[in-house]
Backbone and ligand atoms as CSV (ligand in chain L), in Angstrom:
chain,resi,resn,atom,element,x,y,z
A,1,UNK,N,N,34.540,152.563,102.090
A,1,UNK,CA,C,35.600,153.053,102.970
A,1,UNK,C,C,35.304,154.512,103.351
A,2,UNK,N,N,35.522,154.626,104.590
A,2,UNK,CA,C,35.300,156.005,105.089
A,2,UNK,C,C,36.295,156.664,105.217
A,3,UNK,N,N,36.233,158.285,104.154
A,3,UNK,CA,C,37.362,158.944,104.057
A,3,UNK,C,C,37.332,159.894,104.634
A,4,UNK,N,N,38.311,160.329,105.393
A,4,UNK,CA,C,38.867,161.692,106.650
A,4,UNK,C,C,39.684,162.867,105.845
A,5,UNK,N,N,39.243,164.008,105.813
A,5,UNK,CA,C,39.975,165.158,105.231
A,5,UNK,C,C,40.791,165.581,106.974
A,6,UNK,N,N,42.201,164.828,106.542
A,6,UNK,CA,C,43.544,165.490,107.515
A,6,UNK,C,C,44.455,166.249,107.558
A,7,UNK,N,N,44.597,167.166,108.180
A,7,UNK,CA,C,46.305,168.132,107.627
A,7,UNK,C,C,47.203,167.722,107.573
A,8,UNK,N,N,48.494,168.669,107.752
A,8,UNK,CA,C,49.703,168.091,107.702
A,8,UNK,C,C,49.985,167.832,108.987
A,9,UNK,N,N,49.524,168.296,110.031
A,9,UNK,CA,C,50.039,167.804,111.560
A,9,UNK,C,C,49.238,166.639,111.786
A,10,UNK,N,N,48.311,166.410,111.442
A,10,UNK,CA,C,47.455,164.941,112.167
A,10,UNK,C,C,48.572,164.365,111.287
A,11,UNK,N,N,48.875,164.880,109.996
A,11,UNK,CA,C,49.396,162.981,109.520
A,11,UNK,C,C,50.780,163.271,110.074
A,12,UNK,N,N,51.366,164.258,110.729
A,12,UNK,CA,C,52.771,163.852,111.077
A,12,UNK,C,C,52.126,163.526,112.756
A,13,UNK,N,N,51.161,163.726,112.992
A,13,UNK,CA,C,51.063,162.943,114.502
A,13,UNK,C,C,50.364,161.692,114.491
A,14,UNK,N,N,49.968,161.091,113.019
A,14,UNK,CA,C,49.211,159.822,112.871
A,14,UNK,C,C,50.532,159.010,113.500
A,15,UNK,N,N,51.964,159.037,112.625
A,15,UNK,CA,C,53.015,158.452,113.129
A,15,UNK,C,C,54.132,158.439,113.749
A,16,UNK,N,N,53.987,159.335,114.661
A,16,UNK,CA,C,54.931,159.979,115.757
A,16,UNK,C,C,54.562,158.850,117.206
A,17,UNK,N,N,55.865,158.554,117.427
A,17,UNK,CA,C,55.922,157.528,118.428
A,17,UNK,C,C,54.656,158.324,119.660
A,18,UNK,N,N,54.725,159.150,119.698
A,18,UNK,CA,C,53.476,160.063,121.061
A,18,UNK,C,C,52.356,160.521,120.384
A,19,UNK,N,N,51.861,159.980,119.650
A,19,UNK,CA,C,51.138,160.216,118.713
A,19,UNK,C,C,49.522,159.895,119.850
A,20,UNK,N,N,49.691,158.593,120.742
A,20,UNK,CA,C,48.580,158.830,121.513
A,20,UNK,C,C,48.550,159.598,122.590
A,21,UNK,N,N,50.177,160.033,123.142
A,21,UNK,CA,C,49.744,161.186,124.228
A,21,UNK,C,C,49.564,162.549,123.800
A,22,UNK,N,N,49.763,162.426,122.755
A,22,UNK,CA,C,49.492,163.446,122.106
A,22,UNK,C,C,47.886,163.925,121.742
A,23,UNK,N,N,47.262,162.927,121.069
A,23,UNK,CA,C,45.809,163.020,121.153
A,23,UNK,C,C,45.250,162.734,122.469
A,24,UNK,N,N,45.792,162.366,123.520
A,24,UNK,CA,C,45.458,162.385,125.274
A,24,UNK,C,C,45.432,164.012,125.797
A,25,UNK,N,N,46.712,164.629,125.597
A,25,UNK,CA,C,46.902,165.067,126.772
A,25,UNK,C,C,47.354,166.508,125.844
A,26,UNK,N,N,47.278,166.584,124.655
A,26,UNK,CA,C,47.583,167.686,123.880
A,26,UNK,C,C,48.999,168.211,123.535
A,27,UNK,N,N,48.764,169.466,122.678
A,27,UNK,CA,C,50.046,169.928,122.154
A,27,UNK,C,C,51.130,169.756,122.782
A,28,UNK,N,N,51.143,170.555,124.258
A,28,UNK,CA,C,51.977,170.739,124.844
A,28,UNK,C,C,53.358,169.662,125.134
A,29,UNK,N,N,52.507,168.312,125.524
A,29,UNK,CA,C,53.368,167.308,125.981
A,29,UNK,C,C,54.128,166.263,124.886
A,30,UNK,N,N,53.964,167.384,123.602
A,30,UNK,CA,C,55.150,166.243,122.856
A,30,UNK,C,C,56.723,166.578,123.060
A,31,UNK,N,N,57.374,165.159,122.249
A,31,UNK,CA,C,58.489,164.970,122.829
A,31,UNK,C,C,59.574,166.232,122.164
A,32,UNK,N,N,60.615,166.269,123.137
A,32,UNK,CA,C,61.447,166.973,122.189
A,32,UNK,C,C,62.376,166.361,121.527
A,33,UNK,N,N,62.519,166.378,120.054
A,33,UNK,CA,C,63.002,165.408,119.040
A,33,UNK,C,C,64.197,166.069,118.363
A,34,UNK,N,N,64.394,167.645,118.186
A,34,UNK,CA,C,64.951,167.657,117.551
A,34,UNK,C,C,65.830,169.312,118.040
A,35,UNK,N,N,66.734,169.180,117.934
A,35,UNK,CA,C,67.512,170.821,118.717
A,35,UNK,C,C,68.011,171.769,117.551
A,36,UNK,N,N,68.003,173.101,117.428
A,36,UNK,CA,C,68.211,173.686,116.693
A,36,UNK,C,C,69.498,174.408,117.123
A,37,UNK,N,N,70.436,174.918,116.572
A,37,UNK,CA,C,71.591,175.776,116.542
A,37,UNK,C,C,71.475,176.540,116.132
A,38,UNK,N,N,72.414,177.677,116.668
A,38,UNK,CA,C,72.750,179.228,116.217
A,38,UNK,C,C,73.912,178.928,116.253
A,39,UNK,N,N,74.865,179.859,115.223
A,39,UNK,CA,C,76.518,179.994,115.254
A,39,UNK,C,C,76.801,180.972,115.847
A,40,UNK,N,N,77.147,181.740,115.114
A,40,UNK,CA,C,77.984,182.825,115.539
A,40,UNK,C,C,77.282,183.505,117.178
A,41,UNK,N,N,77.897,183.577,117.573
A,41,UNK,CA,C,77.426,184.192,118.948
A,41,UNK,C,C,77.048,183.311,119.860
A,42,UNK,N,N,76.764,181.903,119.448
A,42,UNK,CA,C,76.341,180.498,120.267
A,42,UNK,C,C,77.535,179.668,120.144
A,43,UNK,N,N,77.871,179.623,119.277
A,43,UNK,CA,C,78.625,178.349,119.497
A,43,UNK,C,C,80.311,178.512,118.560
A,44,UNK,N,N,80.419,179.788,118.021
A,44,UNK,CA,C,81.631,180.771,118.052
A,44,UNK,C,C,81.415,182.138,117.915
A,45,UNK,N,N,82.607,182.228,117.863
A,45,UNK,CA,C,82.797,183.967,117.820
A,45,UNK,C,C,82.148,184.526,116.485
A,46,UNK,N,N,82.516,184.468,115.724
A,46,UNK,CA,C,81.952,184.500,114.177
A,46,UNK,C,C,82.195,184.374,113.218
A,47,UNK,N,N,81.576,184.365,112.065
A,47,UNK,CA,C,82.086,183.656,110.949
A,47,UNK,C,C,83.483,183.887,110.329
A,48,UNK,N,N,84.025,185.180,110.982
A,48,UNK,CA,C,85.050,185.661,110.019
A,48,UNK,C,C,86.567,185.188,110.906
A,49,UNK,N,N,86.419,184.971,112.336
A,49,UNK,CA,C,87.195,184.959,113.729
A,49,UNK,C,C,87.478,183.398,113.434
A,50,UNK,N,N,86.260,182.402,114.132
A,50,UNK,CA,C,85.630,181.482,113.847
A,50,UNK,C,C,86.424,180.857,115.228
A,51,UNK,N,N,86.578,181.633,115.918
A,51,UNK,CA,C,86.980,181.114,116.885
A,51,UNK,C,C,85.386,180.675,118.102
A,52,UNK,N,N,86.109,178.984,118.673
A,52,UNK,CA,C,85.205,178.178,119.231
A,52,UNK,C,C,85.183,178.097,120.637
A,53,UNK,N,N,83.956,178.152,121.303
A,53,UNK,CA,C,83.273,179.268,122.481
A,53,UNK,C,C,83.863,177.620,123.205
A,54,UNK,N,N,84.629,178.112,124.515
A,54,UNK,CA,C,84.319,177.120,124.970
A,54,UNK,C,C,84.030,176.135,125.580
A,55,UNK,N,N,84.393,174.800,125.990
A,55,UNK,CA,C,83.293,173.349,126.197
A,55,UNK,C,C,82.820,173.229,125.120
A,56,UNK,N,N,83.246,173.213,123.826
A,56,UNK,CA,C,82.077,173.625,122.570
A,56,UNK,C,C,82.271,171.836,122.291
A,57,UNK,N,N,83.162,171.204,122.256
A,57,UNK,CA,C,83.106,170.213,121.908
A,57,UNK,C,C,82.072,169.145,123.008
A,58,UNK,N,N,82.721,169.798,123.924
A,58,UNK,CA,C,81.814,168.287,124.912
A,58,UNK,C,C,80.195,168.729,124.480
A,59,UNK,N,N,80.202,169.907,124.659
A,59,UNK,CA,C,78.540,170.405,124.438
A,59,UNK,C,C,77.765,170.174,122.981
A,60,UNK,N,N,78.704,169.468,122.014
A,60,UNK,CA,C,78.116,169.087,120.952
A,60,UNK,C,C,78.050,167.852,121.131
A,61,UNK,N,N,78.909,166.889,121.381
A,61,UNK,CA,C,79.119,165.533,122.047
A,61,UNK,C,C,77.146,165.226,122.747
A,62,UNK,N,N,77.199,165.912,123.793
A,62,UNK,CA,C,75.771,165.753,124.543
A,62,UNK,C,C,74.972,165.811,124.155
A,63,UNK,N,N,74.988,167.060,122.837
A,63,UNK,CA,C,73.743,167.325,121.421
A,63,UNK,C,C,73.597,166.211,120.768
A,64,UNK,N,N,74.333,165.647,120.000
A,64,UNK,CA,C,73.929,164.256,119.160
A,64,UNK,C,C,73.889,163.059,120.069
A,65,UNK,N,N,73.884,163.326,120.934
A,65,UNK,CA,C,73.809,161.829,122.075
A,65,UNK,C,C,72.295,161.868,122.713
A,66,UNK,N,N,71.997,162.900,122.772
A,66,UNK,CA,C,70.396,163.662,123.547
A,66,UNK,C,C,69.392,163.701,122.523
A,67,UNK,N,N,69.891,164.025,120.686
A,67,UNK,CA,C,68.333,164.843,120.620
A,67,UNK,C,C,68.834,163.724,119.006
A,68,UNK,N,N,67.546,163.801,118.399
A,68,UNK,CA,C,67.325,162.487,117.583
A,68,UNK,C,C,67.922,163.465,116.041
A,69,UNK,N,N,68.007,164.709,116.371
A,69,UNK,CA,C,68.379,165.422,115.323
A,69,UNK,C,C,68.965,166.476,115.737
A,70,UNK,N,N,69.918,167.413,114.957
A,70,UNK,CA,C,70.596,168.394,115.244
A,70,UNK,C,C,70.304,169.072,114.102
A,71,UNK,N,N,70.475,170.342,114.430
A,71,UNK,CA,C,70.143,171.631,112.918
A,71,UNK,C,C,71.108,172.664,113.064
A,72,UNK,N,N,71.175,173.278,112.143
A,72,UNK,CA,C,72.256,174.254,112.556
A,72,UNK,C,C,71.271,175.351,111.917
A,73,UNK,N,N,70.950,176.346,112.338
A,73,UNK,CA,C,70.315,177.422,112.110
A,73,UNK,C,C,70.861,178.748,112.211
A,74,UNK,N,N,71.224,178.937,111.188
A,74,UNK,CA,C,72.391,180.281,111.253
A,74,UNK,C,C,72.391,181.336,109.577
A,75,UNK,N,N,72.519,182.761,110.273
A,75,UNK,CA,C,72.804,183.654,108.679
A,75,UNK,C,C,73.564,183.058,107.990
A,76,UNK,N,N,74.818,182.462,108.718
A,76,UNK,CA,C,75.810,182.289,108.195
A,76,UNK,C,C,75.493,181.038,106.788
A,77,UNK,N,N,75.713,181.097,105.051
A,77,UNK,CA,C,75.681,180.317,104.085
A,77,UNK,C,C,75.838,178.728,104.736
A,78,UNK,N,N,75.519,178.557,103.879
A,78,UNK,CA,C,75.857,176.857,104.524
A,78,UNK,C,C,77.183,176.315,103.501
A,79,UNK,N,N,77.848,176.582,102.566
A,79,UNK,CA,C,79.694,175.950,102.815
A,79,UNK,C,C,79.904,177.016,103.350
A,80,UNK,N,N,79.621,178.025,103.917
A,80,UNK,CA,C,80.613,178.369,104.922
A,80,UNK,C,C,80.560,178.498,106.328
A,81,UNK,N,N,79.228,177.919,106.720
A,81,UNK,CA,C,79.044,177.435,108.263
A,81,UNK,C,C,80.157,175.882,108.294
A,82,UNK,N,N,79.858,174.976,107.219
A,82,UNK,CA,C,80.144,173.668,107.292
A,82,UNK,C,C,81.646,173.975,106.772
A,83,UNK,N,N,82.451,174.744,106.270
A,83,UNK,CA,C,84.089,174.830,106.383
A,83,UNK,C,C,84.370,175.314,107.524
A,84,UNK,N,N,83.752,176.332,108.606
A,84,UNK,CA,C,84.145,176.894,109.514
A,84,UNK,C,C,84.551,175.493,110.445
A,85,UNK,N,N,83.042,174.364,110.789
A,85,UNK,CA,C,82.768,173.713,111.557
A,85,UNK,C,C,84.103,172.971,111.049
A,86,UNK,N,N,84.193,172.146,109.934
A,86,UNK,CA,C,85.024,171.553,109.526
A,86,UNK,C,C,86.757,171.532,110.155
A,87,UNK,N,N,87.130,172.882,110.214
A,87,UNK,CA,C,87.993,173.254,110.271
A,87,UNK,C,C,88.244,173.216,111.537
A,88,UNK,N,N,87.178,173.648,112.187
A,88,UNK,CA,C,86.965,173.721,114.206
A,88,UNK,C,C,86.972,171.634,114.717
A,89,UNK,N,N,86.538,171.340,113.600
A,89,UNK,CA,C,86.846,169.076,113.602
A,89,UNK,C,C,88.534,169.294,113.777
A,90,UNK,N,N,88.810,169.817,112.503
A,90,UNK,CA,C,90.352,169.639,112.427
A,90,UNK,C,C,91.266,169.631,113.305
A,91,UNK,N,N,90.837,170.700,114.211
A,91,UNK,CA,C,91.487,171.715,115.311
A,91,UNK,C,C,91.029,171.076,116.822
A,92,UNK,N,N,90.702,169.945,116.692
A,92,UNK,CA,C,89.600,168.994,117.674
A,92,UNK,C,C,88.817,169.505,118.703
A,93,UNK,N,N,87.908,170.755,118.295
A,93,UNK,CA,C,86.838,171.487,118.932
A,93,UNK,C,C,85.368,170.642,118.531
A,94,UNK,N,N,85.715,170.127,117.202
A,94,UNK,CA,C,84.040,169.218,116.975
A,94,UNK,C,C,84.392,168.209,116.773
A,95,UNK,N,N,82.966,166.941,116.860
A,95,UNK,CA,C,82.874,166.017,117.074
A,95,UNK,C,C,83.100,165.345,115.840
A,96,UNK,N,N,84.127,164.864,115.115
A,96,UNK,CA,C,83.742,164.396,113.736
A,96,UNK,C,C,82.433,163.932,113.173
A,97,UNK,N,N,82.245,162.865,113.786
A,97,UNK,CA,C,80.479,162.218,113.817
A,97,UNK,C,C,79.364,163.475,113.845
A,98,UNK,N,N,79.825,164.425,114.429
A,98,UNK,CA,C,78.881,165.346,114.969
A,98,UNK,C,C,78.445,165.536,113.634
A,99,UNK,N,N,79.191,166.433,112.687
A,99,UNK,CA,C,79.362,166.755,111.171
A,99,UNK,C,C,78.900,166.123,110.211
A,100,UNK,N,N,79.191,164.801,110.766
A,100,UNK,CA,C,77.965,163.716,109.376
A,100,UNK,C,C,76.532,163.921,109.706
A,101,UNK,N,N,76.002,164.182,110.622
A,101,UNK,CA,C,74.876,164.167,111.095
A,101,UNK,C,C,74.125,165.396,111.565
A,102,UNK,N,N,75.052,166.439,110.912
A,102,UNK,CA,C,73.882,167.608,111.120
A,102,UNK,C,C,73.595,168.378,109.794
A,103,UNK,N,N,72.727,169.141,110.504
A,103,UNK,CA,C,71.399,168.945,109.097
A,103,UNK,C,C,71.238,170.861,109.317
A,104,UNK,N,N,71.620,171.426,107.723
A,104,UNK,CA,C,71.447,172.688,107.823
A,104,UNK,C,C,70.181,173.445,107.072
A,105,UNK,N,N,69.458,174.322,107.962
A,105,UNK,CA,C,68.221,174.615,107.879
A,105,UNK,C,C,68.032,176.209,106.865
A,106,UNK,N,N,67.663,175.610,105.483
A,106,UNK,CA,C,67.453,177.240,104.811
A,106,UNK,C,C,66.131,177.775,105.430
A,107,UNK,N,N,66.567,179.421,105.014
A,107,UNK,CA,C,64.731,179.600,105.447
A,107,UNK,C,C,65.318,181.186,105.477
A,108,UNK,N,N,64.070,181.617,105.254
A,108,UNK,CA,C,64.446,183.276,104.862
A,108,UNK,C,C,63.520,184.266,105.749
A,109,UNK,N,N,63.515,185.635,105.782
A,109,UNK,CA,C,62.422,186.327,106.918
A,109,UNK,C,C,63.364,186.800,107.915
A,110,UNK,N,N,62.190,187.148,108.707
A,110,UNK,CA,C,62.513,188.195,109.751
A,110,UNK,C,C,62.705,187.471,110.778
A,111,UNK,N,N,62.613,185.982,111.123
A,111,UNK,CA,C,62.474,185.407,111.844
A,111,UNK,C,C,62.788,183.652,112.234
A,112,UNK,N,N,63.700,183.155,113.133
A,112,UNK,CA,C,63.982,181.704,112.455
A,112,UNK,C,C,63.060,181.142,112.988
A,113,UNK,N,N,61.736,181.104,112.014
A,113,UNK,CA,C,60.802,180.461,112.592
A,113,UNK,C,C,60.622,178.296,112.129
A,114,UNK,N,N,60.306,177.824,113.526
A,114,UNK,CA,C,60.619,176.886,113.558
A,114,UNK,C,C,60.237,175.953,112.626
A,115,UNK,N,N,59.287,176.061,111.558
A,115,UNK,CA,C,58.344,175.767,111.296
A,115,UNK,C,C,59.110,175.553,109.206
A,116,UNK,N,N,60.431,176.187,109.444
A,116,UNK,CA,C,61.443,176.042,108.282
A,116,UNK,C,C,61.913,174.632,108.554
A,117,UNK,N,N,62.050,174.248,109.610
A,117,UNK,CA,C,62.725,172.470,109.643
A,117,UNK,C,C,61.550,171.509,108.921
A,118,UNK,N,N,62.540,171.177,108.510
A,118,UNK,CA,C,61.645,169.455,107.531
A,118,UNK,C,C,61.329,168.781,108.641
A,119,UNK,N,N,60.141,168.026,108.508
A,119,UNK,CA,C,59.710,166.703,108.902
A,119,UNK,C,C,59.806,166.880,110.497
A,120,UNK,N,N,59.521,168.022,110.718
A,120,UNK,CA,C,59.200,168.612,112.595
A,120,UNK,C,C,58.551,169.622,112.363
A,121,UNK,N,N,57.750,169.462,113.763
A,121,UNK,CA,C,56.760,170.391,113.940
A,121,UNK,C,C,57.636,171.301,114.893
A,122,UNK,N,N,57.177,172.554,115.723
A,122,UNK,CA,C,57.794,173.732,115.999
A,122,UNK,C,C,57.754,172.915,117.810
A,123,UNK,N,N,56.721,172.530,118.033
A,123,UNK,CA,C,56.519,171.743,119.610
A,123,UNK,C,C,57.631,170.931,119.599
A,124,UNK,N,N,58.398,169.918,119.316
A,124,UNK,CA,C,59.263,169.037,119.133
A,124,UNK,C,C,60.901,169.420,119.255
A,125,UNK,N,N,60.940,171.038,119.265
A,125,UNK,CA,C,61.956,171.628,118.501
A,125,UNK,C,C,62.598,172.711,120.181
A,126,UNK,N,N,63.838,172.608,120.536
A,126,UNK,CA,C,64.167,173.621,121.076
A,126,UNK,C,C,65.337,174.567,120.784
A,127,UNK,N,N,65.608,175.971,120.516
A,127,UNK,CA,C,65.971,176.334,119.906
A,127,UNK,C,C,67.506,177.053,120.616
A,128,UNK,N,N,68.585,177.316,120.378
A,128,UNK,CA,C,69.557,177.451,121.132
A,128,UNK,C,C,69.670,178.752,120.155
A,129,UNK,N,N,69.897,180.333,120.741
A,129,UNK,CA,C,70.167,181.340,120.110
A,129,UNK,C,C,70.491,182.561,121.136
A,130,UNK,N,N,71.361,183.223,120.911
A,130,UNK,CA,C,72.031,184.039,121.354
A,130,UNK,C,C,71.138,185.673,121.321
A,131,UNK,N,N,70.167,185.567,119.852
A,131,UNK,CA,C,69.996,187.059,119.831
A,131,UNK,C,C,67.947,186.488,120.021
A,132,UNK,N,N,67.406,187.282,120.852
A,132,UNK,CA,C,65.847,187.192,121.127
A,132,UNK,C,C,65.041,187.511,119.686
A,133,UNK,N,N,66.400,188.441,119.065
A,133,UNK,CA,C,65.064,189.072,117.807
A,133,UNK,C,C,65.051,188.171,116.645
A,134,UNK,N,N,65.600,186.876,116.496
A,134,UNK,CA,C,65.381,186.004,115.766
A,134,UNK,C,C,64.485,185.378,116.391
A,135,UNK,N,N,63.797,185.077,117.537
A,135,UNK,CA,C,62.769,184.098,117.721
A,135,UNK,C,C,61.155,184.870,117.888
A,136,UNK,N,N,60.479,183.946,117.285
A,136,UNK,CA,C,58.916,184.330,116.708
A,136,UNK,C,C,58.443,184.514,117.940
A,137,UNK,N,N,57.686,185.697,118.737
A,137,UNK,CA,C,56.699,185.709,119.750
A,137,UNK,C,C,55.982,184.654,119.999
A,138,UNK,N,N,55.332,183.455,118.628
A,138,UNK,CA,C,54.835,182.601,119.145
A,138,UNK,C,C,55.259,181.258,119.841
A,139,UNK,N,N,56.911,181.448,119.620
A,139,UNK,CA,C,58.020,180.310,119.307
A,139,UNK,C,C,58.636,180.376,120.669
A,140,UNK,N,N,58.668,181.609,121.479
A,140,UNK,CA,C,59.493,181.934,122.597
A,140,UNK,C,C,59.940,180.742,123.917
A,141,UNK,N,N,58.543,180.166,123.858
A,141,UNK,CA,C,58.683,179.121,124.795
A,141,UNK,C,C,59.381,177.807,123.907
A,142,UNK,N,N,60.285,177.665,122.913
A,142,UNK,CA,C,60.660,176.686,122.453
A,142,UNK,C,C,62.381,177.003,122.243
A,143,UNK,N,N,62.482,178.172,122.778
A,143,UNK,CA,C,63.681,179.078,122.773
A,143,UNK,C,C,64.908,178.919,123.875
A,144,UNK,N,N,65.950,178.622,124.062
A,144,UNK,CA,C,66.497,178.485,125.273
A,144,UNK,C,C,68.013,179.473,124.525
A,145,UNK,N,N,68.001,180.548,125.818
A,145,UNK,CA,C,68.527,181.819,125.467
A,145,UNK,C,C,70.148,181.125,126.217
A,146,UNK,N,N,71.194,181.860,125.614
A,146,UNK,CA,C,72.256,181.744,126.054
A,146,UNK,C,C,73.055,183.334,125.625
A,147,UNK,N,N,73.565,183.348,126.789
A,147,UNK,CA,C,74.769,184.501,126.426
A,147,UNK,C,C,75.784,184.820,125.247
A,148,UNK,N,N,75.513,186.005,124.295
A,148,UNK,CA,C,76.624,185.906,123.369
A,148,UNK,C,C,77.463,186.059,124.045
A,149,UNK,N,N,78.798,185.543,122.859
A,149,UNK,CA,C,79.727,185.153,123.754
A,149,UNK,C,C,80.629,185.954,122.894
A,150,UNK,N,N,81.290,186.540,124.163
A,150,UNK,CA,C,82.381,187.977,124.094
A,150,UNK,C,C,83.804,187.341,124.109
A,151,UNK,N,N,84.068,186.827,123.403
A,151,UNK,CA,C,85.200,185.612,123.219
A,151,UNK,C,C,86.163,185.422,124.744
A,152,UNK,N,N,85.502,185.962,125.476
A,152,UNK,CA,C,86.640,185.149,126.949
A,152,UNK,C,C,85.860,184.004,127.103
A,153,UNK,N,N,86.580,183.432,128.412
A,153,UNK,CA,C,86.379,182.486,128.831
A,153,UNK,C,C,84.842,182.201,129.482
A,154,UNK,N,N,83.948,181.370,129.228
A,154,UNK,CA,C,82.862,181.798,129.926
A,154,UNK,C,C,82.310,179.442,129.893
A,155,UNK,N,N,81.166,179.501,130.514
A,155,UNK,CA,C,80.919,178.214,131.246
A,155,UNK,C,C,79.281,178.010,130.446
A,156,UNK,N,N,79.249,179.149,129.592
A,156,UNK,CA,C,77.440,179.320,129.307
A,156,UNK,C,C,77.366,177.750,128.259
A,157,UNK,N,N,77.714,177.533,127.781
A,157,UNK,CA,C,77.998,175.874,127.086
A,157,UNK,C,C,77.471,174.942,127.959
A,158,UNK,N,N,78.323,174.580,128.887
A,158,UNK,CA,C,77.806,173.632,130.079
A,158,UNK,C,C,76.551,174.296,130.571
A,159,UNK,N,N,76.347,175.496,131.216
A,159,UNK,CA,C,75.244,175.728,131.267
A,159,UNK,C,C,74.083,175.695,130.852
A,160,UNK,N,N,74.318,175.882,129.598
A,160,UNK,CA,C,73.058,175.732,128.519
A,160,UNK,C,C,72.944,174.094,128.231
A,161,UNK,N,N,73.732,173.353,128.963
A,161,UNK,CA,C,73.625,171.522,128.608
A,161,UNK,C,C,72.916,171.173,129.762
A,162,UNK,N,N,73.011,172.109,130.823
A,162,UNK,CA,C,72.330,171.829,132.299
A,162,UNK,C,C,70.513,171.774,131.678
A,163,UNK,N,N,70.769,172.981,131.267
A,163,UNK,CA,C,69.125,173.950,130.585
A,163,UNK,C,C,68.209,172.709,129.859
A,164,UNK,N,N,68.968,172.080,128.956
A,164,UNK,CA,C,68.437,171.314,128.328
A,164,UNK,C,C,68.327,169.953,128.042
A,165,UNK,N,N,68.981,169.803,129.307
A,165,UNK,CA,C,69.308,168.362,129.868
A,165,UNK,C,C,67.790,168.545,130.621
A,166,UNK,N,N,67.377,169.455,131.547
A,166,UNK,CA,C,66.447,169.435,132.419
A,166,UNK,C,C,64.990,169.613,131.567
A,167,UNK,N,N,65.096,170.232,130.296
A,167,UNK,CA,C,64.155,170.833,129.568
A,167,UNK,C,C,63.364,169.362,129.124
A,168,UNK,N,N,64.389,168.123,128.917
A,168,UNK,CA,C,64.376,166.565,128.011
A,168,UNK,C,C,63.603,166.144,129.747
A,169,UNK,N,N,64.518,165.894,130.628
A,169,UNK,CA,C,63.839,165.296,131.690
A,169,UNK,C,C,62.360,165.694,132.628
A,170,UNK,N,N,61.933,166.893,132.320
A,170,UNK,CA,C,60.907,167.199,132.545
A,170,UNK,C,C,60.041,166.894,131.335
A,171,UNK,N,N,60.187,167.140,130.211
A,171,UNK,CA,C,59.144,166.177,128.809
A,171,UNK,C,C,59.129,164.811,129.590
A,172,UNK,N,N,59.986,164.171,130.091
A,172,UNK,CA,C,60.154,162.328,130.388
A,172,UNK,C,C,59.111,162.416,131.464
A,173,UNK,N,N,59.212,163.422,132.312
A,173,UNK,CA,C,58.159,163.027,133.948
A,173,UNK,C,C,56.863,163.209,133.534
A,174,UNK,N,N,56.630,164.216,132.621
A,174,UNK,CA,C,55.290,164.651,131.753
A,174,UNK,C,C,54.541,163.743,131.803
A,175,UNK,N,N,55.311,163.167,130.516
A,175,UNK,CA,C,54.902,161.946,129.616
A,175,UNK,C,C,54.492,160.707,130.622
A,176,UNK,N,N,54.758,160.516,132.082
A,176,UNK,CA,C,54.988,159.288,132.969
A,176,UNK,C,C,53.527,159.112,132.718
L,1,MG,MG,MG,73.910,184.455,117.071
């Protein structure tokens, strides 16, 4: 038997559904699988306010309906991102379902580099964040920037669903 010394990306692209356009047509054109979150400043006011930016609900609604995974990527501890969210369910700003199914990302540094999510690579990954100096120079193009949000009324939610609604349908024409 002939044995192959492989890394960790060939064997997560041995079984990745694009695993041959991937060895076709390169890095660039894999799918996007999995969306990352920021809190405070993305998707509320902040941890201590916890007041919810908004459209926040429909715009999470579109997140678990669109991307095969959701992350929440935030300073904020994780029981106290997931009581905030909890509480924002209660108050019917989140999706109940939404909450069973998202997945919170430790990881430490200067930087939320993508490369802290389990079982994804950083190509696969687009990142929703409010502040630039959390994302890695090399990561930038996996980044989709949105306005912190100065607790009025503002539309950047839907907007940012436009962003990445178009970000998924251009991977689809790619891939044709
Ligand atoms: Mg933020």
């Amino acid at each position: 038997m002939q044995t192959q010394r492989i890394g960790i990306e060939q064997l997560r692209f041995a079984w990745h559904p694009d695993a041959k356009q991937f060895a076709m047509k390169g890095k660039a054109e894999l799918t996007v699988r999995v969306l990352a979150l920021d809190l405070e400043g993305t998707l509320i006011s902040d941890a201590i306010s916890a007041e919810p930016r908004p459209g926040l609900f429909g715009f999470l609604e579109f997140c678990q309906s669109r991307f095969d995974r959701v992350v929440l990527f935030t300073c904020v501890e994780e029981p106290d991102a997931r009581e905030i969210l909890n509480q924002l369910s209660c108050g019917g700003h989140v999706p109940t379902e939404f909450l069973g199914r998202l997945e919170y990302i430790r990881w430490d540094g200067e930087y939320k580099d993508l490369k802290f999510i389990p079982n994804s690579v950083p190509e696969e990954v687009l990142l929703v964040d409010d502040d630039p100096g959390w994302v890695r120079s090399d990561q930038r193009d996996r980044w989709v920037a949105i306005t912190a949000w100065d607790g009025r009324g503002d539309c950047e939610l839907l907007c940012t669903q436009s962003v990445l609604e178009s970000r998924l349908n251009s991977r689809a024409v790619d891939s044709v």
